[in-house]
C-alpha positions in Angstrom: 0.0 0.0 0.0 2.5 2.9 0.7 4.6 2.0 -2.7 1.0 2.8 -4.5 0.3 6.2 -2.4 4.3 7.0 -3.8 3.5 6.3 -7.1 0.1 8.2 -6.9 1.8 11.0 -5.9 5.4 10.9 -8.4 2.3 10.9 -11.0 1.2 14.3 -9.9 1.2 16.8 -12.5 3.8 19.0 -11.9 4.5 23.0 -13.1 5.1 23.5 -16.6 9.2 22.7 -17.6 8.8 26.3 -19.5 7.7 27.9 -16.7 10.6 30.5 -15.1 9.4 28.9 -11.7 9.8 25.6 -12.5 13.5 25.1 -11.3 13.6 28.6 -9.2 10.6 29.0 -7.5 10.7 32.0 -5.9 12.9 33.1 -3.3 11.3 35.2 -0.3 14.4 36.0 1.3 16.4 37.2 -1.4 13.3 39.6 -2.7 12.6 40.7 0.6 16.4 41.9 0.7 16.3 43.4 -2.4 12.7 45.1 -2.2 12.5 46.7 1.0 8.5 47.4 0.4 8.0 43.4 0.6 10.5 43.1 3.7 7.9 43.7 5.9 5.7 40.8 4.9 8.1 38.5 4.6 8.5 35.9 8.2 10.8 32.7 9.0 9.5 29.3 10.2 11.1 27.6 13.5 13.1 25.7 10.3 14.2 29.2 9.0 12.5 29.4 5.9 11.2 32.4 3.9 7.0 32.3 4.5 4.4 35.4 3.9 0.8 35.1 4.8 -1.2 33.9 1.9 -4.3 35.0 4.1 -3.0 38.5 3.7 -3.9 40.3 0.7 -0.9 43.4 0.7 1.0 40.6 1.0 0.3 38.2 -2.2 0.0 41.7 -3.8 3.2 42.4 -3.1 4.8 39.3 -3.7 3.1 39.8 -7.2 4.3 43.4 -8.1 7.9 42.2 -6.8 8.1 38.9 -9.4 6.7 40.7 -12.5 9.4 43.2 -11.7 12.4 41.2 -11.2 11.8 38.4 -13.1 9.9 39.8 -16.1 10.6 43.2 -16.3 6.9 44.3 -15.8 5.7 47.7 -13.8 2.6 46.7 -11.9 -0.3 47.4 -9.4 -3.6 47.2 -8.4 -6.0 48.8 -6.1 -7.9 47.0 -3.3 -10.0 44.4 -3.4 -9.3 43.8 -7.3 -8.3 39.9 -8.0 -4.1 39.5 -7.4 -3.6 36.5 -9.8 -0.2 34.2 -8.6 2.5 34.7 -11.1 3.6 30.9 -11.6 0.0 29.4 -11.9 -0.9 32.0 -14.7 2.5 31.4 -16.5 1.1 28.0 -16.3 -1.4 28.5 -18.6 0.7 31.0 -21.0 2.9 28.0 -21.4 0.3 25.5 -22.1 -1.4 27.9 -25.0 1.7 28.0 -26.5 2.0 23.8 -27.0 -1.2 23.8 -28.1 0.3 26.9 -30.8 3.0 24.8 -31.7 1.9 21.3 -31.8 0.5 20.0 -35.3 -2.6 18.6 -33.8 -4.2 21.3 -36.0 -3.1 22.9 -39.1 -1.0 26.8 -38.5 -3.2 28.8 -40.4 -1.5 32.4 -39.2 -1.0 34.7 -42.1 1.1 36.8 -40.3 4.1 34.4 -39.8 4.9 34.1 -36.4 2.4 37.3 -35.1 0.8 35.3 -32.8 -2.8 37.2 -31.5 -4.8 36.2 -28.4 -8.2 37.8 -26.6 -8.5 37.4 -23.0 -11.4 37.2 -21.5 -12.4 39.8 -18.3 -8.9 40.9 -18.4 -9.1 42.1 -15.1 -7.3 45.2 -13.2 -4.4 42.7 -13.4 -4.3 42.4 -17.0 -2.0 39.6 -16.2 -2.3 37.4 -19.3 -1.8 40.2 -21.9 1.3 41.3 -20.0 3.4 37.7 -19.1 2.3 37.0 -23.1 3.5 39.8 -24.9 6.9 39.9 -22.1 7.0 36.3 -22.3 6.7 35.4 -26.0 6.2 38.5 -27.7 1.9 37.9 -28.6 -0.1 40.5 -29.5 -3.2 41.0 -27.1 -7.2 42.3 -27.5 -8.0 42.0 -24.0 -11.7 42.7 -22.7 -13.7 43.7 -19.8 -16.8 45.7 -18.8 -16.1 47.6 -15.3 -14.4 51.2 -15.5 -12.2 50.7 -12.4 -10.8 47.1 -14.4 -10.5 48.9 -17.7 -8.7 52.2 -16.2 -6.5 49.9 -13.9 -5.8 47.5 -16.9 -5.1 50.4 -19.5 -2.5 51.9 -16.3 -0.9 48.5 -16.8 -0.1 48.2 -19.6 0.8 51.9 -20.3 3.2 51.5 -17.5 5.5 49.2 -19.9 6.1 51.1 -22.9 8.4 48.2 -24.4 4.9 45.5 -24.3 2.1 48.0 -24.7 1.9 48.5 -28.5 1.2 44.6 -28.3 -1.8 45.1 -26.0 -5.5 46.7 -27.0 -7.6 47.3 -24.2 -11.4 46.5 -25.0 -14.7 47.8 -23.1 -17.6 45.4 -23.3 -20.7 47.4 -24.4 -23.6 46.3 -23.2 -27.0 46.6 -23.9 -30.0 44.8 -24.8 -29.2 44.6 -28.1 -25.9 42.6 -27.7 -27.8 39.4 -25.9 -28.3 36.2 -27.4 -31.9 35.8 -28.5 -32.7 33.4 -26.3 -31.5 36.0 -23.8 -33.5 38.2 -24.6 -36.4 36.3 -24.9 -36.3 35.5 -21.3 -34.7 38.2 -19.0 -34.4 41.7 -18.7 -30.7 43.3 -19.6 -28.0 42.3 -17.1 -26.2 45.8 -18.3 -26.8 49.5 -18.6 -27.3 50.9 -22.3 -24.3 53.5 -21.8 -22.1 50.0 -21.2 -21.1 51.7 -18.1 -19.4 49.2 -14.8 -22.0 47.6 -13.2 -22.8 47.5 -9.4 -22.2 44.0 -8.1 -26.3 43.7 -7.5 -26.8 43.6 -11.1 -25.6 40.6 -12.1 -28.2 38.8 -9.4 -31.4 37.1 -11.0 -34.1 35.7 -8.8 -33.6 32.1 -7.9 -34.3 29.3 -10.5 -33.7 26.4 -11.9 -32.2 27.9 -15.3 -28.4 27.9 -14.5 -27.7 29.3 -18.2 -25.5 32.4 -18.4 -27.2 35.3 -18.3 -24.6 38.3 -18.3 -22.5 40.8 -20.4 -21.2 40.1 -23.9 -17.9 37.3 -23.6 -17.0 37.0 -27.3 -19.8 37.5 -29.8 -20.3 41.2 -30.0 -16.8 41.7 -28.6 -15.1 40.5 -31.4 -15.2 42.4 -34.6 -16.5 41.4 -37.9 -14.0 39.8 -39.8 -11.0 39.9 -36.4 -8.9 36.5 -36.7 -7.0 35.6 -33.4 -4.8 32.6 -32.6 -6.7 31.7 -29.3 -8.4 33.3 -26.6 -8.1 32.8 -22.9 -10.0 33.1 -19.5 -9.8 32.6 -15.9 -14.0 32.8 -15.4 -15.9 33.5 -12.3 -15.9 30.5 -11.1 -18.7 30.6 -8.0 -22.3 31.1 -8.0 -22.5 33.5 -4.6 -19.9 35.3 -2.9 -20.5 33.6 0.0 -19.3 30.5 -2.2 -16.2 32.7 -2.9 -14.4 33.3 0.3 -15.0 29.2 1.4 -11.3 29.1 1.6 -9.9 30.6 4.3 -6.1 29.6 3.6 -5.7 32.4 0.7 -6.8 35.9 0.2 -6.0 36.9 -3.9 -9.1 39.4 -3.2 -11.5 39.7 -6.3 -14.5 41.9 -6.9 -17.7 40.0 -7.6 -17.9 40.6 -11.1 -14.1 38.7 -11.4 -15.2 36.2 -9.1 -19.3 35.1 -9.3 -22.0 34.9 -12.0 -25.6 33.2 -12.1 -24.8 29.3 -12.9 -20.6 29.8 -11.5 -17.9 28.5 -14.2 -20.3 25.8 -16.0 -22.3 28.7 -17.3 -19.9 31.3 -17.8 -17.7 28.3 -19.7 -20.8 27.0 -21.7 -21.6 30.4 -23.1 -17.6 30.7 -24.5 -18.8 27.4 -26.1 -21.9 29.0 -27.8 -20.2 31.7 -28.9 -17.1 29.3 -30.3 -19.5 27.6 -32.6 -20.8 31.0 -33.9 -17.4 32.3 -34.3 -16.1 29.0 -35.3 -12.6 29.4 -37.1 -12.5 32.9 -35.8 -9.9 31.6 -33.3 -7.3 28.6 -33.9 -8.0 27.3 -30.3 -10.3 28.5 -27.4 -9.3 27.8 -24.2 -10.8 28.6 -21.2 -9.1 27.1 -17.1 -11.7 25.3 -15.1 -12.0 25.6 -11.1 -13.4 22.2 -10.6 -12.8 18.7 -12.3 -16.0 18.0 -12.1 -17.5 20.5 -14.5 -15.1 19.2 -17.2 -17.0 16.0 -17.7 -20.3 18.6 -18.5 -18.4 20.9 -21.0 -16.6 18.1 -23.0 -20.1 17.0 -23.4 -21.2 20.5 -24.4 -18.3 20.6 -27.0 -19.6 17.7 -28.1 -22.8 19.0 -29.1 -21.7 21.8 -31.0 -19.4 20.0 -33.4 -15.9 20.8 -32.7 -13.2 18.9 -34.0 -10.5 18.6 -30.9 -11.0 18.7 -27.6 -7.4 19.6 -25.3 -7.4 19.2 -21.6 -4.4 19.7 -18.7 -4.0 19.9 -14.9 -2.4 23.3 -13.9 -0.7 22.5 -10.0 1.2 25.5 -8.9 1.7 24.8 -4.8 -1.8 23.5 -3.7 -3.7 24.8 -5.9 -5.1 23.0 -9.0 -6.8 24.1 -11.4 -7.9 22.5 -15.2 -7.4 24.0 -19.1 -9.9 23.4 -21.6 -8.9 24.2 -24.9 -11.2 23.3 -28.0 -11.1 24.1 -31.7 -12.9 23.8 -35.1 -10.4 24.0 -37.1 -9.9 20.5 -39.0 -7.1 18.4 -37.2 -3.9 17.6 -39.3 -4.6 14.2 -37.8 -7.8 12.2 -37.8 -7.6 11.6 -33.8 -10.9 13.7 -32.1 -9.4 13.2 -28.5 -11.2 15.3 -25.0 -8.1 13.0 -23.4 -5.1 12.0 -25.3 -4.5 9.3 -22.9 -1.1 7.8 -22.7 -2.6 4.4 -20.7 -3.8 1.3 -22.2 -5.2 0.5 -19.2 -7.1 2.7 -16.6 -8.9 1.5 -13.3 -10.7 2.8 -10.0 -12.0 1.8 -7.0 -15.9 1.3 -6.1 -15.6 1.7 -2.4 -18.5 1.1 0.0 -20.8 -1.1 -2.6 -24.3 -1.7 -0.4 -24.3 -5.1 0.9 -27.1 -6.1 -1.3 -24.7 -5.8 -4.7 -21.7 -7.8 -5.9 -19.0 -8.1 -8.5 -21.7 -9.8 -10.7 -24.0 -7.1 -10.6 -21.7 -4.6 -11.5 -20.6 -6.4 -14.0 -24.1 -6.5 -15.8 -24.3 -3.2 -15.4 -21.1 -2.5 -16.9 -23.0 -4.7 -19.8 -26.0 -2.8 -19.6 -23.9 0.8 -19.4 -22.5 0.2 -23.2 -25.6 -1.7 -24.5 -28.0 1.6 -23.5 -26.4 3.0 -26.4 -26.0 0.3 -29.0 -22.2 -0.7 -28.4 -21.7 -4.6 -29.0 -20.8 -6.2 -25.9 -19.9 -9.5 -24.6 -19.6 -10.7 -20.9 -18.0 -13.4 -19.3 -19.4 -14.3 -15.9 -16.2 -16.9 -15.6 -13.7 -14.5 -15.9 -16.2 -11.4 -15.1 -15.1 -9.0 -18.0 -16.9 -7.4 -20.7 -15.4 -7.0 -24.5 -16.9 -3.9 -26.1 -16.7 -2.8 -29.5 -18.0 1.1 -30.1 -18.6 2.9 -33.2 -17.8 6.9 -33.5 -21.7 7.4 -32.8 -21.4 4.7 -29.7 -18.8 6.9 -28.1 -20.4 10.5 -28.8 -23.6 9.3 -27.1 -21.9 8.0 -23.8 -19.9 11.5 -23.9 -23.2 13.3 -24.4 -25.6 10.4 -21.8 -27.8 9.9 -24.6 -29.3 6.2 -23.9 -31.5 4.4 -26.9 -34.7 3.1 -26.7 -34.8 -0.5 -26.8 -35.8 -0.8 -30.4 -33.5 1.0 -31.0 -30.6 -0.8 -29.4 -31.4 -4.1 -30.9 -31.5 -2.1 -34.7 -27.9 -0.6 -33.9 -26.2 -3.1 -32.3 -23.6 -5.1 -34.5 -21.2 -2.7 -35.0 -19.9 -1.4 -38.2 -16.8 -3.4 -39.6 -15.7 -0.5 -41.8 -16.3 2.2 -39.7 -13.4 3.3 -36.9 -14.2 1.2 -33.9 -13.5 1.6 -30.0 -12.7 -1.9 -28.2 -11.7 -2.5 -25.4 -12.3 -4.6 -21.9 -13.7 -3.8 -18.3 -12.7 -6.4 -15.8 -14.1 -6.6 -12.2 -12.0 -7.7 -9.7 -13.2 -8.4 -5.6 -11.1 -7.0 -3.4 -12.1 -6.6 -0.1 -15.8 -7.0 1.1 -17.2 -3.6 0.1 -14.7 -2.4 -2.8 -14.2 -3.8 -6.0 -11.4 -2.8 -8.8 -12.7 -1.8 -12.2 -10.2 -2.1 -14.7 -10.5 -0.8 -18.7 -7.8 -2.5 -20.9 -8.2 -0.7 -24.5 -7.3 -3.4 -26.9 -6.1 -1.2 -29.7 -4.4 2.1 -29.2 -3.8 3.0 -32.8 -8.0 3.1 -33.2 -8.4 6.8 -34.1 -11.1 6.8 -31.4 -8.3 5.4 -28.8 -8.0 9.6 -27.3 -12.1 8.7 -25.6 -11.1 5.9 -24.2 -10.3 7.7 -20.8 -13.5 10.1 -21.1 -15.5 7.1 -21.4 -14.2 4.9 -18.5 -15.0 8.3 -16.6 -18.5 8.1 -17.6 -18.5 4.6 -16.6 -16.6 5.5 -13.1 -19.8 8.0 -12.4 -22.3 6.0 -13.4 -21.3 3.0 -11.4 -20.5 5.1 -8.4 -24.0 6.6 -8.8 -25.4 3.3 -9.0 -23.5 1.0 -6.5 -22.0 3.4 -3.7 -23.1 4.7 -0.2 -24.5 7.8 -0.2 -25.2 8.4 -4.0 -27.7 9.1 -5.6 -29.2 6.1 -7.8 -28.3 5.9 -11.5 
């Protein structure tokens, strides 16, 4: 058991090899000493090492304005109460755009040579992402937001560093009724003045409802302008529902207004409307990207992509300290290779644990379930009570309607159910193996990872995961 929890944990993602932090994380003492305004936040432990309060936030504002001066160069500030982003987790993300901008997953389609151009989304005061790009790699920016104290502070920014700020634009979001979706429209009053001007944190509060759909300012459609081609865009969304929700975590204090930090329906909303406006905008950008606060909203938005037809699907874990956070990064721009992939897995084999199964179920009945999981949506499967595994064989269609939970009728099923021999197929095996009274071990063995369906294999033992948790385990809710 502890050589497993060592291995668990040597599998951790780590920070990105590009990032300047990677090797040097930073040193307390030695900016302390050479900044005298962050001296005074700076403490030692009983061991003698460098610590500041991350609970204090003059501190992790300080810390901020000291790194993007001595290690990029960068003249910077906010005001109180504005969101102080961490300099290593956003290079983080920086770093991973540009893999995704120099991988051949998709064809380079950038006219301008090596010009790269990015929008971020809600820019922020900080204006972070804008400022480590264009220092960092030399991008061009659009960056976008809608309150006046964020646009002037953000505009200060990047005025402040003459040598990056003919890369960066810094764009209001107008609002009115007219820039809503229809559907918008249709069913709420304007979340925004008609002069565009920064709204009081009350506006953005609807009564309570069911309808968790987005229902806010502009994010790209009727930002971008007719005919504007970027490489990618970026955001770091409000990723709670209340700002009660927001301060939860008493360990940190990175401040954040609640326009930067809360909207009606958290990150899932915000996220799915970046989605709705992709597939309006569609080739508009090379990749779309968005980070993600919680793992468990990724499983929804894959499934959202999905829906609206795009042709790759990228995902990462940023870890920076104890912090994670996820990237989400989709495009419609025609892979150079015919792999559609929400996880390029690197495993033939993935497994988990179904801890505290009711005493009324077994391995057997997880195993027909595991049966009737794949046959819901017309994949061939064949199960082996002796040896308690289940072949499957999925077509494209199989594996879009696990990703999206759409389940066939019975008629259906039987009309669907031998699977194409011509068409790209998914197989692989689920074994169920006892382990102590209570838990079992589900195992997925993917018989053949040159399939150009092999990248779903780990989104779809995820589905399985839930659904099987949902079904079997204490304390859930049944499937």
């Amino acid at each position: 058991m502890p050589s497993k929890k060592r291995r668990r944990k040597e599998e951790r993602p780590k920070i990105h090899p590009k990032n300047k932090y990677s090797d040097n994380p930073p040193d307390f003492a030695l900016l302390a000493s050479l900044y005298p305004s962050f001296k005074p936040f700076v403490f030692y432990s009983r061991e003698g090492r460098p610590k500041i309060d991350w609970t204090d936030f003059n501190a992790t504002r300080e810390l901020t304005r000291v790194l993007l001066l001595h290690d990029h160069g960068l003249d910077w500030w906010i005001p109180d109460g504005q969101l102080c982003p961490t300099v290593p987790n956003r290079s983080n993300y920086i770093h991973w755009i540009e893999d995704l901008l120099s991988s051949d997953i998709i064809p380079k389609t950038n006219s301008n040579g090596d010009n790269v151009r990015g929008f971020d989304i809600g820019t922020g005061a900080n204006c972070i992402y804008p400022l480590l790009g264009a220092s960092l790699l030399g991008w061009s920016f659009v960056a976008s937001d809608l309150t006046d104290v964020a646009l002037e502070w953000a505009e200060r920014n990047v005025k402040n560093n003459q040598h990056v700020s003919e890369l960066i634009e810094i764009r209001k979001v107008k609002c009115s009724q007219n820039t809503h979706t229809p559907e918008v429209l249709n069913n709420t009053e304007s979340a925004c003045s008609e002069e565009g001007e920064g709204l009081p944190s009350s506006s953005f509060h609807l009564p309570e409802s069911k309808d968790k759909s987005y229902h806010g300012p502009p994010i790209l459609v009727n930002v971008v302008r007719d005919g504007e081609k970027f490489d990618f865009c970026m955001c770091n969304p409000p990723f709670f529902e209340s700002i009660e929700e927001a301060g939860l975590n008493p360990k940190t204090s990175c401040g954040g207004t609640h326009e930067e930090m809360v909207c009606p329906g958290g990150e899932k909303a915000f996220i799915t409307r970046i989605i709705e406006d992709s597939a309006v905008l569609k080739q508009s950008f090379r990749w779309y990207t968005s980070m993600v606060g919680r793992k468990v909203n990724l499983k929804f938005l894959i499934a959202k992509l999905r829906e609206v037809g795009v042709t790759i699907v990228k995902t990462t874990e940023f870890v920076q300290g104890q912090t994670c956070r996820w990237g989400l990064a989709w495009s419609f721009v025609p892979p150079t290779k015919k792999i559609i992939s929400p996880h390029v897995t690197e495993k033939n084999i993935i497994s988990f644990m179904l801890e505290g199964l009711q005493r009324q179920f077994g391995a057997i009945q997880v195993l027909q379930s595991v049966e009737s999981f794949f046959h819901a949506v017309g994949a061939s499967c064949k199960l082996n009570a002796s040896t308690f595994t289940v072949d499957i064989t999925a077509s494209t269609d199989h594996c879009n309607a696990l990703l999206r939970n759409e389940v066939k009728h019975h008629d259906e099923v039987a009309s669907c159910s031998n699977v194409q021999e011509a068409s790209p197929n998914l197989c692989f095996r689920v074994s169920v193996f006892q382990q102590i009274p209570g838990t079992l071990l589900i195992k997925g063995s993917l018989q053949h990872r040159d399939s150009p369906l092999s990248g779903l294999f780990s989104s779809i033992i995820q589905q399985l995961e839930d659904a099987l948790r949902s079904k079997f385990c204490r304390e859930k809710a049944n499937f």
